[in-house]
N, C-alpha and C positions, 0 to 999 in steps of 0.2 A: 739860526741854528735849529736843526730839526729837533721833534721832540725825539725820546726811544724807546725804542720795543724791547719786549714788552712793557707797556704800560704801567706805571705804579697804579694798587690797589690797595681801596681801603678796605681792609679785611674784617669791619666793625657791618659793614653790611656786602656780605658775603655771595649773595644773590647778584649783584647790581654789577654791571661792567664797569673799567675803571672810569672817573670822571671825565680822563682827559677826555673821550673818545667822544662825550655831550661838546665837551666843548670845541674840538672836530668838525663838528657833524654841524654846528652851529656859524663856526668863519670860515671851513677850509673841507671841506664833504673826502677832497679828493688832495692829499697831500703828500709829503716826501717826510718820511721818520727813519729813522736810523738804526740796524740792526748790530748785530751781535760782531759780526765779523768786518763794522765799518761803513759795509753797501748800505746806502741809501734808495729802498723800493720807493713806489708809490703805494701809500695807505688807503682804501675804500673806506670810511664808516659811515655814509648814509645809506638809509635804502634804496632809493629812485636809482642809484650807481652802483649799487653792490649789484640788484638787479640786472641792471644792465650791462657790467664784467662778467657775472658769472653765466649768462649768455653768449658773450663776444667768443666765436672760436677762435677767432685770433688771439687772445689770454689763454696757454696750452698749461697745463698741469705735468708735462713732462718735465723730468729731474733734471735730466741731460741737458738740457739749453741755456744759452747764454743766457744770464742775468736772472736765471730762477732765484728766490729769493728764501734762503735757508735762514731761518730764522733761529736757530739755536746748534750746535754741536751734532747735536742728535739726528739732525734735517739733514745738516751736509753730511754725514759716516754712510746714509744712505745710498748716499749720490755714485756712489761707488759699487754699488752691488747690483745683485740681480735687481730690477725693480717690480714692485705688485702692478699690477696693469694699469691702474687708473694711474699714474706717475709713470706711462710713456706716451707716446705719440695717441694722438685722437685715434688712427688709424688701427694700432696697435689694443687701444682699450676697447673700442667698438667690435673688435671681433673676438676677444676675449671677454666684452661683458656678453654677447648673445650667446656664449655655448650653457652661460649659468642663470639669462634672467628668469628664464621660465622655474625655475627653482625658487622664485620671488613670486610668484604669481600669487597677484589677492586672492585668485581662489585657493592655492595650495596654502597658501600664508594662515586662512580662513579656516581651513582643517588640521591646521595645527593648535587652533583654540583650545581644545578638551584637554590636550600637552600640558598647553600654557597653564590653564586653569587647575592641574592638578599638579605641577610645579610648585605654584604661589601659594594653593593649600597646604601643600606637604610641607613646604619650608616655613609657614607660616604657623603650620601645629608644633613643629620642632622650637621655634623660635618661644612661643608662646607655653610652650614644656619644661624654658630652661630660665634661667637665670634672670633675675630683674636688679637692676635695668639691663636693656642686652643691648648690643651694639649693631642698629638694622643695618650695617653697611655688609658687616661679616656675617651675620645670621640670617639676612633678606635677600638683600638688595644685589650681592657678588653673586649668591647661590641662583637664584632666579635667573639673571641673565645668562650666566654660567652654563647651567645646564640645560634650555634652551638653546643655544645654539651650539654645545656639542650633540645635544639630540640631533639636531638640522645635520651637522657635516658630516660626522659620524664620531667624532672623537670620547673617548673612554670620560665617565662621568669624573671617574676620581683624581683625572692629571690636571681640572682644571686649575686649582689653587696653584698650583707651578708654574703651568702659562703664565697666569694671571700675574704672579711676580715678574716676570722678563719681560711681560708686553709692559709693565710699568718703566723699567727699565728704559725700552724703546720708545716711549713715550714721554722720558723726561725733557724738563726743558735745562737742566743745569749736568748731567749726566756729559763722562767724558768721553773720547771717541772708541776707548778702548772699553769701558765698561757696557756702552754701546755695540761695539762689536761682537762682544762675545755672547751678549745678549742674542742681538739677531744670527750668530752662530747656532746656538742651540736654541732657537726656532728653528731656524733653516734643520737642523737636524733631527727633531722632533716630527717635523712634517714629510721629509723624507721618507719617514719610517711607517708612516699613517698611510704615503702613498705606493711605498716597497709591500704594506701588509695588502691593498685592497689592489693591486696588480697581481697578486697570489691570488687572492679568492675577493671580490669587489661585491660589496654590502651595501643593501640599500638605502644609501642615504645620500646624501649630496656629494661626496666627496668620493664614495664608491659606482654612484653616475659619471660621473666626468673625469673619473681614469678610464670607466667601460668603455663609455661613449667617444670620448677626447683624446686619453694618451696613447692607449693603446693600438687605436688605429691610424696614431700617429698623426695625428691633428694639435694635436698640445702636447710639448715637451715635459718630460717629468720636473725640468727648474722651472718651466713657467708654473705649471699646478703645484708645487712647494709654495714657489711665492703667491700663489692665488689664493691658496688654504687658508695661509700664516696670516694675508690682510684680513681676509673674512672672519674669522675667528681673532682678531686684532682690533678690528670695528664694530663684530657682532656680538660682542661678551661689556667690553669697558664702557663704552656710550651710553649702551643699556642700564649698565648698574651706579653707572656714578648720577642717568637721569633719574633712577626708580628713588634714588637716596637724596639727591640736591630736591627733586618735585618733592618728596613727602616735608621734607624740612620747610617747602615752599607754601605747602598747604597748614602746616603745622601751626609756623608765624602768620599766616593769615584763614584763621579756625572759622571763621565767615563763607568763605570760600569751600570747607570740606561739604556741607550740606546742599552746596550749590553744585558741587561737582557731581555728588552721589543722585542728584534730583534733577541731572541735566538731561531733556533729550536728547540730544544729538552730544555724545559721549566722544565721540572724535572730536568736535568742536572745544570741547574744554581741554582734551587732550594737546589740541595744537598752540591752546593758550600758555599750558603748562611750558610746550615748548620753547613758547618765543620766550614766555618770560625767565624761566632757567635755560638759558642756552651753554648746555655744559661745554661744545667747542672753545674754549678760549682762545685759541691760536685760530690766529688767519686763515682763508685758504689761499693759497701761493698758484701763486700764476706767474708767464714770461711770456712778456707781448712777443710773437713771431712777424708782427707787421707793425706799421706806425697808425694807431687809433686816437681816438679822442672820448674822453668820458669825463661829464661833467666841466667840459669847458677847459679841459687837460690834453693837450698833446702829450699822449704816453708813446716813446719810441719803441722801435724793433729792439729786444734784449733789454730791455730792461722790467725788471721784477713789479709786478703788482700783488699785493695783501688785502683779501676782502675780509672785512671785522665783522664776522656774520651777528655776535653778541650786540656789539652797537649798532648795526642794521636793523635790530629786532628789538630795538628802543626811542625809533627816533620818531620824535614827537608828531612831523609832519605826515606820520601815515596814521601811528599809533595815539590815539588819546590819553593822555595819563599813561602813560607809554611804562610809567615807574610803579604801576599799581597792577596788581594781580587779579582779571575777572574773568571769571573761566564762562561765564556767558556773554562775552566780549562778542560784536559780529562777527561771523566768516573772515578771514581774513588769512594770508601768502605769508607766513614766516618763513625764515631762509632757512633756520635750524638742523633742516635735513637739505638743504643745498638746493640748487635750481639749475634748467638748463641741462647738457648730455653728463651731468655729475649731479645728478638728482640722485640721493641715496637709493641704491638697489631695494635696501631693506624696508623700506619706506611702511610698507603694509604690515609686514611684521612690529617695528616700532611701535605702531600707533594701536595693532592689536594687543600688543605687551603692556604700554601703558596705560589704556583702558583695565584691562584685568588687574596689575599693582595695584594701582590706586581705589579701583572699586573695592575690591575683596581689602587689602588690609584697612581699610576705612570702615569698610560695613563690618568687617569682623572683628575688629578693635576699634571701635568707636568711641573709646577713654583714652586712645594712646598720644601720648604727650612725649615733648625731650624733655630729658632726665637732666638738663644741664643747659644755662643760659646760652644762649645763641652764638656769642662771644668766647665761649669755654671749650667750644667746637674745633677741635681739631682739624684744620681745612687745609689742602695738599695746594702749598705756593709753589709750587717748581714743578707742577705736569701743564700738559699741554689741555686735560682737560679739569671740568669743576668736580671736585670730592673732597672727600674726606676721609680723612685718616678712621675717623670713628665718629660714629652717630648715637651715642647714647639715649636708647629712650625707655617709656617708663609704661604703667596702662593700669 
């Protein structure tokens, strides 16, 4: 009998993926678990395999294809709509991600720093103005991410909080098709209107590029650029803040660690540690073999679904030492966390320039700051696809 997805977790340590996925990664790397709607994928959770799938282009990240493996309600309502690029053909995302990478560029990403860095203050003066204990999730960690990247696309500072409710929405894992639908409804029609205003008059910012540049002349449809918008500001606001809020919880419980990270040379380096060890992706990434391959000693067929467990990738013992301990001067080392291969997160540069500035600045400039509430009293969100929390209580 397969095991099923998702995973039971013990929510007493909140950080850690679930156990099953150790014990996975230890008899079975590459196995068959059972999902929501019955289908039985194939499960990745080691690394040397995760590795190696999320390389294979024969494992296609298209919605449309046999045996994609929709792992919740929410996955499949998808399946049915317009799709954001990365969830169609390789073909299809390769030419829809070149009109936007250069808008990722580490140098452009690099001069967005003074942004970032006057973000994290400003929100961090207000934060520190108001109420004790305050809750860094709603007074840091949402705002921060938040308004970085409607600076980037162009979207108005004050609608983020409203997004930010419907992208949860679309992001649940227990959420029904229909409160899913309407959800992604008013996205679809929130971004419409972002790209109705800057086809009037197009603003310099990402999203006023690539109507200029893209729709207009007819190069990219105005539903492709709606769905391209909705993903980017759907992956570049949640990820950010649920990491700015699970890492400082991560540094918190381990108070060893802050003075290490703030004394680290190479501040990417501890950044990436942060990464692997809070891997706030909890769900899979989803894949559907288009050919018959073999990984880890697996004949996986044509159409049938494969799940890379990027969390248990990013703890297994045989690459990571003490794979369960948090050392931000840990060596160099490839965490999956932001994906590998032609699905290597876009935003990659910005990420790691966002979490160097979080963590330096509210560490140096609250360096008393503590949670307000045992570990355990933490309200932590069991039904999204990614790691947070309802509320982060802290104190200084």
């Amino acid at each position: 009998m397969s095991d099923s997805y998702p995973m039971p977790k013990d929510w007493r340590c909140p950080l850690d993926p679930p156990a099953g996925f150790k014990r996975l990664r230890q008899e079975a790397p590459v196995s068959r678990i059972r999902v929501w709607d019955g289908s039985t994928p194939w499960l990745i959770s080691g690394y040397a395999q995760a590795l190696e799938a999320l390389a294979d282009p024969r494992l296609s990240m298209d919605f449309r294809l046999p045996g994609f493996p929709h792992i919740s309600p929410a996955s499949a309502t998808r399946r049915d709509r317009l799709l954001p690029f990365p969830f169609r053909s390789d073909e299809e995302y390769r030419a829809q991600r070149a009109m936007i990478l250069q808008e990722f560029s580490p140098r452009r990403m690099e001069a967005l720093r003074p942004l970032i860095q006057r973000t994290v203050d400003e929100t961090l003066d207000a934060m520190l103005a108001g109420p004790r204990p305050a809750d860094l999730m709603v007074a840091f960690a949402l705002p921060v991410a938040s308004l970085v990247i409607c600076e980037l696309l162009g979207v108005p500072r004050e609608d983020y909080e409203r997004l930010h409710v419907i992208s949860r929405t679309i992001g649940s894992r227990t959420e029904g098709r229909e409160a899913v639908e309407r959800a992604l409804d008013e996205m679809d029609g929130y971004f419409q209107r972002m790209v109705d205003a800057n086809k009037r008059e197009p603003g310099d910012t990402l999203m006023g590029r690539v109507v200029a540049e893209q729709v207009l002349p007819g190069k990219l449809s105005e539903q492709d650029a709606v769905s391209m918008f909705q993903f980017l500001f759907f992956t570049g606001h949640g990820p950010s803040a649920y990491m700015f809020g699970m890492g400082a919880v991560a540094l918190l419980l381990n108070p060893d660690q802050i003075g290490e990270f703030l004394a680290a040379k190479d501040p990417t380096q501890a950044v990436q540690e942060l990464l692997r060890y809070v891997t706030v992706s909890q769900n899979a990434r989803q894949r559907a073999a288009t050919e018959d391959l073999t990984i880890g000693g697996h004949l996986i067929r044509a159409g049938e679904g494969v799940l890379v467990q990027l969390d248990s990738a990013n703890r297994d013992e045989t690459v990571f030492s003490d794979p369960d301990r948090l050392d931000v001067n840990r060596a160099p080392h490839r965490n999956l966390s932001l994906g590998h291969g032609i699905h290597l997160c876009m935003g990659r540069a910005l990420a790691l320039i966002e979490l160097e500035v979080v963590f330096g600045t509210l560490f140096r400039r609250v360096p008393t700051l503590r949670l307000a509430v045992p570990v355990e009293d933490i309200p932590f969100k069991q039904d999204e696809n990614l790691l947070g929390a309802h509320e982060v209580p802290v104190s200084w």
